[in-house]
ROSE-4610 file (N, C-alpha, C; in Angstrom, 1 decimal, always signed):
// ROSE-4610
residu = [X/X/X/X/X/X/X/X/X/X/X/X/X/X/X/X/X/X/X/X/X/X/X/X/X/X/X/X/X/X/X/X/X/X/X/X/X/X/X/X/X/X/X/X/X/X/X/X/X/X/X/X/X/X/X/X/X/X/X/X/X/X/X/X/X/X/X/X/X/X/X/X/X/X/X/X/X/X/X/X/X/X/X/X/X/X/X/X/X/X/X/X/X/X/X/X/X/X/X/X/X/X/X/X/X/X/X/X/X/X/X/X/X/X/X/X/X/X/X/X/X/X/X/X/X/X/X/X/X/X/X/X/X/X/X/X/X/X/X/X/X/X/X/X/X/X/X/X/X/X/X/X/X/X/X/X/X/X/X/X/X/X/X/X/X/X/X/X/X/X/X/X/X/X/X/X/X/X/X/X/X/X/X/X/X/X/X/X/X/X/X/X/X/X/X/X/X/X/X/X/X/X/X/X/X/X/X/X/X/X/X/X/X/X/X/X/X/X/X/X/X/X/X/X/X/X/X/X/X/X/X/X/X/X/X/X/X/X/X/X/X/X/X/X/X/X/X/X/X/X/X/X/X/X/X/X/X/X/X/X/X/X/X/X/X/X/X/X/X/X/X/X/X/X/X/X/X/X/X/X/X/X/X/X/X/X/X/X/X/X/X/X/X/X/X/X/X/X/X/X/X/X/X/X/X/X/X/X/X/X/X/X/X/X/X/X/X/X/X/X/X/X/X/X/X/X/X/X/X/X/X/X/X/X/X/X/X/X/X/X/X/X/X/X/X/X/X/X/X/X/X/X/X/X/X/X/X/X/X/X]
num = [1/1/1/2/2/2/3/3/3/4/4/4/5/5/5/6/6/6/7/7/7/8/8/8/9/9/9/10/10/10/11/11/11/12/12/12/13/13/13/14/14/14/15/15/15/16/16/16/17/17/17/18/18/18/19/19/19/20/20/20/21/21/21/22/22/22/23/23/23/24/24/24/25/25/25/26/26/26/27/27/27/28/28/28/29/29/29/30/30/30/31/31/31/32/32/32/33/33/33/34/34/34/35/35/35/36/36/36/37/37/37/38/38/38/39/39/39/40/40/40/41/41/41/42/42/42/43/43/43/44/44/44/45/45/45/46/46/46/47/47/47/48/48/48/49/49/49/50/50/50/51/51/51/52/52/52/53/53/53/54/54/54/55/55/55/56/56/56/57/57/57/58/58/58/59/59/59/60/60/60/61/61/61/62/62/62/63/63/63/64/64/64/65/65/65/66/66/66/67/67/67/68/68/68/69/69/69/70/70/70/71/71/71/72/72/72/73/73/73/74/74/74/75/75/75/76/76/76/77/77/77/78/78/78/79/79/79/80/80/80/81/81/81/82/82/82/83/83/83/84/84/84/85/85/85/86/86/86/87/87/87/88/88/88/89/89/89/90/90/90/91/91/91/92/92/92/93/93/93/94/94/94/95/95/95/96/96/96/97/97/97/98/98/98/99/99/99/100/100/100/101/101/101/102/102/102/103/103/103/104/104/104/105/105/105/106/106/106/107/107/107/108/108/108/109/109/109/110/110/110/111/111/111/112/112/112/113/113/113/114/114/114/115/115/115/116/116/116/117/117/117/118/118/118/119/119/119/120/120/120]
x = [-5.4/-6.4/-7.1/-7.7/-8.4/-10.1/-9.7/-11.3/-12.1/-13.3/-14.1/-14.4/-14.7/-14.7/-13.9/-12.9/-12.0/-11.9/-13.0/-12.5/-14.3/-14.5/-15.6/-15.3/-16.3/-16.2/-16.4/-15.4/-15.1/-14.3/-13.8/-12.1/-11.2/-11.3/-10.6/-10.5/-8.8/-8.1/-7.8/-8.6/-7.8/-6.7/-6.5/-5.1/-4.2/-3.8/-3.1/-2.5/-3.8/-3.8/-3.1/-3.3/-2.6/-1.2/-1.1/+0.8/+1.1/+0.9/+1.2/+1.6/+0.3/+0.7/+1.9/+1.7/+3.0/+3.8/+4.1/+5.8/+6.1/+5.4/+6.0/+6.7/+7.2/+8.0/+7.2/+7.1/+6.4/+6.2/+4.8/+4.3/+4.7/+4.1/+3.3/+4.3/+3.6/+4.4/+4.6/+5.0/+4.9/+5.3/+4.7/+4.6/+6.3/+7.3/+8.3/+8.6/+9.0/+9.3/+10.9/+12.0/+13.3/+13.8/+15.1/+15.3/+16.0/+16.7/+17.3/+18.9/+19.6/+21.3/+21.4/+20.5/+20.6/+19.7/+19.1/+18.3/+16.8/+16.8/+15.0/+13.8/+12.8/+12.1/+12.2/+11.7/+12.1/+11.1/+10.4/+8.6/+8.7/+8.8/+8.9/+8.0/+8.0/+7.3/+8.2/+7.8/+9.4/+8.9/+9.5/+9.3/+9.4/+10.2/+10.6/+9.2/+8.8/+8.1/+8.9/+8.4/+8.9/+9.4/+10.5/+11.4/+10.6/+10.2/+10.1/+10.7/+12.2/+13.4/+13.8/+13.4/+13.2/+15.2/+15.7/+16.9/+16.7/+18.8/+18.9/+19.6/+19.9/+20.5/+21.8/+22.8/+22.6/+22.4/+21.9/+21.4/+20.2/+20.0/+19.0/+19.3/+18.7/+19.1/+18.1/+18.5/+18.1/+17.0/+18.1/+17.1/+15.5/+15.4/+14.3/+13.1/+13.5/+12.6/+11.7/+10.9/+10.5/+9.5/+9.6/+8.4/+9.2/+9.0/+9.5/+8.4/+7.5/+6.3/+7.0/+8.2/+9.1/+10.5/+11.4/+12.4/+13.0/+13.1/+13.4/+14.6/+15.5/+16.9/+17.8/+18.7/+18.0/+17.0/+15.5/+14.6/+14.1/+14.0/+13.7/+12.2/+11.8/+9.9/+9.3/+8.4/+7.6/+6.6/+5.4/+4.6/+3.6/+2.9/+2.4/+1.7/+0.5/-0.4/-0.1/+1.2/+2.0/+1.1/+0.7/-0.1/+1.3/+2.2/+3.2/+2.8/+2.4/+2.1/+0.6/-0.4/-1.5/-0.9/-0.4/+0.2/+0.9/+2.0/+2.5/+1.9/+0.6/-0.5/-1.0/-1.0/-2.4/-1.6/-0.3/+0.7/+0.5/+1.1/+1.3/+0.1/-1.1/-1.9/-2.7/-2.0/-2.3/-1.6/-0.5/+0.0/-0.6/-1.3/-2.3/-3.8/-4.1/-5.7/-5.8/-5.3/-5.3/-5.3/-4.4/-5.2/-6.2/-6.7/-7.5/-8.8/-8.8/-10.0/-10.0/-9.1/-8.9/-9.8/-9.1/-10.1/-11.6/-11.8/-13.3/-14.2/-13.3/-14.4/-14.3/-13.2/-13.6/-14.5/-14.4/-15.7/-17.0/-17.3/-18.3/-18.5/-17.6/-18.1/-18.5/-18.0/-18.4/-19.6/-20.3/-21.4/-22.5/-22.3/-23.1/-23.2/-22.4/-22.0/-22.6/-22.9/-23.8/-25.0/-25.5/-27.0/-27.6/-26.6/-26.9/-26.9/-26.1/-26.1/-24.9/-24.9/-24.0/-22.9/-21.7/-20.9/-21.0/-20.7/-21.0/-19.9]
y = [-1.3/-0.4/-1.1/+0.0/-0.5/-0.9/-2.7/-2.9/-1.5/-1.3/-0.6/-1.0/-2.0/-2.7/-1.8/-1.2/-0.7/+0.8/+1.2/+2.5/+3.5/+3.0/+3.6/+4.4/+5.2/+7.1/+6.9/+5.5/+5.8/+6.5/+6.6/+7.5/+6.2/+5.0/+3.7/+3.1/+3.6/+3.3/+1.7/+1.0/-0.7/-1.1/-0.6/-0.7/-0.1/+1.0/+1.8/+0.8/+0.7/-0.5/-1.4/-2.1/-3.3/-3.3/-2.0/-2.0/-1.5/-0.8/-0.4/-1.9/-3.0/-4.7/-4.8/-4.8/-5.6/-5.2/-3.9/-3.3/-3.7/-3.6/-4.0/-5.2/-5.4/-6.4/-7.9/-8.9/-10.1/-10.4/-10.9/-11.4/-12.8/-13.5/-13.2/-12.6/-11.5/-10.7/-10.9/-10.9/-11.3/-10.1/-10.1/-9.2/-9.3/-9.0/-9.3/-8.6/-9.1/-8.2/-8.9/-7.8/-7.5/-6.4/-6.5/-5.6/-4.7/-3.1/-2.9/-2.9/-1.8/-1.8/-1.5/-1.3/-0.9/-1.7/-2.6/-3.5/-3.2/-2.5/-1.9/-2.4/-2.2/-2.6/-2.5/-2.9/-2.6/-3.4/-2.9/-3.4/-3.3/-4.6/-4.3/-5.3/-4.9/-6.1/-6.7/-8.1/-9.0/-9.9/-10.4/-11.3/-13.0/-12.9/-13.7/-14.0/-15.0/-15.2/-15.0/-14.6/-13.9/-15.1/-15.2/-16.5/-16.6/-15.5/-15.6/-15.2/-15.4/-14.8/-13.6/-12.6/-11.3/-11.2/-11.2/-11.1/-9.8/-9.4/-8.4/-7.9/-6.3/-6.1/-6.4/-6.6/-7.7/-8.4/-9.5/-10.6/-11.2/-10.1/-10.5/-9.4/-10.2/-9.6/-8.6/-7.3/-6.3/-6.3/-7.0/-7.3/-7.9/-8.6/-9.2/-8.1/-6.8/-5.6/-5.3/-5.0/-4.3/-3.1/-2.8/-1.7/-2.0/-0.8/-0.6/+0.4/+0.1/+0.9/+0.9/+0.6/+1.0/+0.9/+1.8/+2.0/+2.9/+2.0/+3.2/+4.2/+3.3/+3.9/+3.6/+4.4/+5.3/+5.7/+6.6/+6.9/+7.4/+6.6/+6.9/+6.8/+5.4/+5.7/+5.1/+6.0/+5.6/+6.7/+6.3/+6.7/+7.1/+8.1/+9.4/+8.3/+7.5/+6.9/+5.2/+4.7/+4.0/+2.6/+3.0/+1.5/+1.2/+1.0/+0.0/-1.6/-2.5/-3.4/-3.9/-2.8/-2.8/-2.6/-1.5/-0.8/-2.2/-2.6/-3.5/-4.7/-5.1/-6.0/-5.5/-4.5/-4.2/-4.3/-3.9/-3.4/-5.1/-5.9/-7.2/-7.5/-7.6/-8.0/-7.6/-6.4/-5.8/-5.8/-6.9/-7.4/-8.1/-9.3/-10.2/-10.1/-8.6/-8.1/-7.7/-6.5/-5.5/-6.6/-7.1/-8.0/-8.7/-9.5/-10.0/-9.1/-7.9/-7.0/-5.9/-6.2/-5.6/-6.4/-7.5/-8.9/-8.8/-8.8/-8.7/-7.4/-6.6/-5.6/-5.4/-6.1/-6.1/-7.4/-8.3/-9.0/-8.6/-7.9/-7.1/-6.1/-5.5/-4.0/-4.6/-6.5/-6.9/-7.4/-8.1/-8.6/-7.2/-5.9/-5.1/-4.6/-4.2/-4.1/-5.1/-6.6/-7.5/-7.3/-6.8/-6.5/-5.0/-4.5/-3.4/-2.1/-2.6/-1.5/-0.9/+0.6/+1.1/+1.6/+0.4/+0.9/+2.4/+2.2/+3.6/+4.2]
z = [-25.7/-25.2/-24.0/-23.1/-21.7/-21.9/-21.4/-21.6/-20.3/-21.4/-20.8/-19.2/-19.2/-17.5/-17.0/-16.8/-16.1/-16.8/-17.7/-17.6/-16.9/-15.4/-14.9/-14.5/-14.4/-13.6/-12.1/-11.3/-10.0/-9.2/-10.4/-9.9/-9.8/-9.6/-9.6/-10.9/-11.1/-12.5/-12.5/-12.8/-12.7/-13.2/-14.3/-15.1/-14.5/-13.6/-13.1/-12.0/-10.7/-10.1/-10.1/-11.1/-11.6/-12.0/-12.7/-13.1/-11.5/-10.5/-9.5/-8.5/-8.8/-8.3/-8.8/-10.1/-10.8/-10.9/-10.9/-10.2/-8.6/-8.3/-6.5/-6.7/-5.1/-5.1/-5.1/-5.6/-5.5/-4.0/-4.2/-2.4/-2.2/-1.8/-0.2/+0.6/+1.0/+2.6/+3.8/+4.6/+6.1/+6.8/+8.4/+9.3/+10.1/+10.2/+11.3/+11.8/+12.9/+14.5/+14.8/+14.3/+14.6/+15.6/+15.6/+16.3/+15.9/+16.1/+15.3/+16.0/+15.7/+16.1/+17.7/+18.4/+19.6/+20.1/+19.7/+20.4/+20.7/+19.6/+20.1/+19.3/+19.2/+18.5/+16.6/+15.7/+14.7/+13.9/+13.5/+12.8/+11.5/+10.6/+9.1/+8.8/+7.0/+6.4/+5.1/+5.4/+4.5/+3.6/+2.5/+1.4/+2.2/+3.8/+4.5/+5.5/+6.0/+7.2/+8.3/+9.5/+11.2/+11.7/+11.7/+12.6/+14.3/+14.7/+15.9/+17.1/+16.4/+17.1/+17.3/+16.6/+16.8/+16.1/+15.4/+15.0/+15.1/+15.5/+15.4/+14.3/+13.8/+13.0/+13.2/+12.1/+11.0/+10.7/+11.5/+11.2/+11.0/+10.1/+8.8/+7.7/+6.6/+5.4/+4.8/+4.7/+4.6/+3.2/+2.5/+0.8/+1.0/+2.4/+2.6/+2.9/+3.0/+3.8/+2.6/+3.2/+1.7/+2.1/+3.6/+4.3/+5.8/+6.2/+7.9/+8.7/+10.0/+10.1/+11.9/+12.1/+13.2/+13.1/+13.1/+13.6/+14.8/+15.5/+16.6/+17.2/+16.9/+16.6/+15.3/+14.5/+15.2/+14.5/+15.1/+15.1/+13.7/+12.5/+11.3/+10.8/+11.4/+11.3/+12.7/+12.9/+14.5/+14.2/+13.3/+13.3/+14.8/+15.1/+16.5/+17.0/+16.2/+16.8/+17.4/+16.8/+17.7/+17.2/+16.1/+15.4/+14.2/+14.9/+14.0/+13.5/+14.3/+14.0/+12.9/+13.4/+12.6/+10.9/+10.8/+9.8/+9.0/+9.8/+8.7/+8.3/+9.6/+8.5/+7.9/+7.8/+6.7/+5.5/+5.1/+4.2/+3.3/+4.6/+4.3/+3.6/+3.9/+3.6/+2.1/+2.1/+0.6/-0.6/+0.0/-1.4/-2.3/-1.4/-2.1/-2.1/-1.6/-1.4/-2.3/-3.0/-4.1/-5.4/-6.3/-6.8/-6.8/-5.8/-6.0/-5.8/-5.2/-5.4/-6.7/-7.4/-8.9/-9.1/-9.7/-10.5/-10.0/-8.7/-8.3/-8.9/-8.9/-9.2/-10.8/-11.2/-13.0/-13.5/-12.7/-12.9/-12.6/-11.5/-11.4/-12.3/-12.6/-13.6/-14.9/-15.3/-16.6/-16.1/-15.3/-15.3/-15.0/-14.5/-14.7/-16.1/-16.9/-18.2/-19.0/-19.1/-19.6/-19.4/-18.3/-17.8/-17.6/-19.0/-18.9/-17.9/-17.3/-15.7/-16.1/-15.8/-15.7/-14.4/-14.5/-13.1/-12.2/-11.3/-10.6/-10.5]
């Protein structure tokens, strides 16, 4: 059963959340900048840190992908607003943000809940 901490009328399911963490693929994530079969740009995010080298396909391992916020050829994601790189940090970075702002805010919803306050 769901500690009450996590069952507040924010619309923010913590439990839900959290199996949503723990199904993904394990972090820490990193930002890389590859290339793809034709030499173009190619914007993912990987279980691997960014060599620097900018590898092209195949030479890197595809198992390492786990999100793509560019491919250009051929042309399968290239989001309009052309924020590829913003996109896959933010991605990256919400492997290990989202937990830890679960936890935060169920420690919060328990210490309002001790002091009698009711979460919002």
């Amino acid at each position: 059963m769901a500690d009450m901490a996590d069952m507040a009328d924010d619309g923010f399911d913590l439990d839900a959340i959290d199996e949503l963490c723990a199904a993904a693929t394990p972090g820490p994530w990193f930002v890389r900048s590859l290339d793809d079969d034709h030499a173009m740009n190619l914007v993912a995010v990987s279980t691997v840190e960014d060599t620097g080298r900018g590898e092209r396909w195949p030479a890197f391992d595809h198992g390492e992908i786990v999100a793509a916020t560019l491919v250009q050829q051929p042309r399968y994601v290239d989001c309009a607003d052309e924020r590829w790189d913003e996109n896959a940090a933010f991605i990256a970075m919400a492997r290990d943000a989202v937990p830890r702002l679960v936890a935060e805010a169920r420690r919060l919803r328990r210490m309002a809940g001790e002091e009698g306050v009711s979460p919002p």
